[in-house]
N, C-alpha and C positions, 0 to 999 in steps of 0.2 A: 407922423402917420400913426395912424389907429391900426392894432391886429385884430383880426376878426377870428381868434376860435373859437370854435365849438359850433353850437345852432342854438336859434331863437326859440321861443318861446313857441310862436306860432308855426315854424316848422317842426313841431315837435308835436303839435295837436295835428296839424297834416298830416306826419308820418303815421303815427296812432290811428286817426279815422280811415286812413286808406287801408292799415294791417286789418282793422276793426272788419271792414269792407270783404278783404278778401278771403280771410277766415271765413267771416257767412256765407260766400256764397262756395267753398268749399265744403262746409257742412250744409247748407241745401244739397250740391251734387250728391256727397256722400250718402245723406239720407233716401233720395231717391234714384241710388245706384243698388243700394242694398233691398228698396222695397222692391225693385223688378226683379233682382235674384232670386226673391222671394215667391212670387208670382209665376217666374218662369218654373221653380222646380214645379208650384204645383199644378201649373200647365202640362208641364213633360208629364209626372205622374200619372194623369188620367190621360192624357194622348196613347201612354205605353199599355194602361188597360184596355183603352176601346180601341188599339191595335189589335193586343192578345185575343181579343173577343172576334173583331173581323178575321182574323186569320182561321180561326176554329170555325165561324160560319163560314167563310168561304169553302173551306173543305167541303161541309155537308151542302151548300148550294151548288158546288158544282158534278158533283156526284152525278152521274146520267140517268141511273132510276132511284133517285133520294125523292122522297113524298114527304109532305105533313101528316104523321099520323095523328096527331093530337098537340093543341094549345089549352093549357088551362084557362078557365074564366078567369080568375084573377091577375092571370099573367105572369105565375109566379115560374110556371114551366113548358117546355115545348119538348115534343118528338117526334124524331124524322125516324121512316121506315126505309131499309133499303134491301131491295130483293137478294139484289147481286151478294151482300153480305152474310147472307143467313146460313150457317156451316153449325149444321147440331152437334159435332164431333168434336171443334174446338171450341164450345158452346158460344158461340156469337147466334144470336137470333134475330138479328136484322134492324135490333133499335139502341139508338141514340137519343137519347136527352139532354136534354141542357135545363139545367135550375137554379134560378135566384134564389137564396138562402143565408138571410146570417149578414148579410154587404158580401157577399161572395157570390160566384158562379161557378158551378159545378157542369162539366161535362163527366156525364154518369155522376159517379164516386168521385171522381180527383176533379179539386181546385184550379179552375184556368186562369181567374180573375179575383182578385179584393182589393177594399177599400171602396165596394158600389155602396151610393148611397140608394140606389132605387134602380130597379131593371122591371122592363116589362115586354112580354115576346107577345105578338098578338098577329093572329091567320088573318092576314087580308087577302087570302088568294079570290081570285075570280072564277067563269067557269072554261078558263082556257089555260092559265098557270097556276101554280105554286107561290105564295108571295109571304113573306115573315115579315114583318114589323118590330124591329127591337127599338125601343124606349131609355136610355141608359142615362141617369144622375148622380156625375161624380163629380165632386164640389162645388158644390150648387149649379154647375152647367150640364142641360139636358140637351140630349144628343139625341135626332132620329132618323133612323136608317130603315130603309125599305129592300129586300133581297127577296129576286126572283129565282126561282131553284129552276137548274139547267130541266129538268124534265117536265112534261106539260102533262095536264089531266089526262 
């Protein structure tokens, strides 16, 4: 009788090609495991901006007598008037703006939002509401929202 140890020659290019095998398509998964981690942070990123953003216009749209005082031509800025607000004492005088500047937006003086690559506010109200238009491009994806403010002409 013959012993047979060890392995052949051709079970040994088998074992090899299938390792070969399963490596690759462990390094495919890996590689595109890590490019959607990649993709998701910078989804979350500009998701958490143009939250920050809606949250701060939500405030001035819902306001009960909040106006559009003024949109810049360029779009670079916008301001709401609010009667109820205007208290000359703790010097509030009734206006709010919000301005693109720099990849940032400013409500007044203090930073709500950065990392914009483009914002643009534009008055498309009618002659029955109030209506804003923001424009917003944060990494390469342009965003646009249309808000009707609670108060009517």
């Amino acid at each position: 009788m013959k012993s047979e140890k060890g392995i052949t020659l051709s079970s040994l290019i088998i074992y090899v090609i299938v390792m070969v095998v399963v490596v690759g398509i462990i390094a495919v998964m890996t590689k595109y495991f890590y490019g959607n981690i990649n993709k998701l942070e910078n989804t979350t990123t500009s998701l958490g901006e143009t939250t920050r953003l809606n949250t701060f216009i939500s405030e001035e749209i819902n306001k009960s007598s909040n106006q559009i005082a003024y949109c810049s031509e360029d779009g670079s800025f916008v301001v709401f008037y609010d009667d109820n607000n205007k208290d000359e004492e703790n010097g509030e005088n009734g206006y709010t703006q919000y301005t693109f500047k720099n990849g940032s937006i400013y409500l007044n003086k203090i930073k709500i939002c950065k990392n914009i690559e483009d914002c643009k506010f534009e008055d498309v109200s009618d002659e029955n509401n109030y209506k804003l238009k923001i424009t917003l491009t944060i990494d390469g994806n342009e965003r646009q929202t249309t808000y009707k403010l609670k108060s009517a002409k």
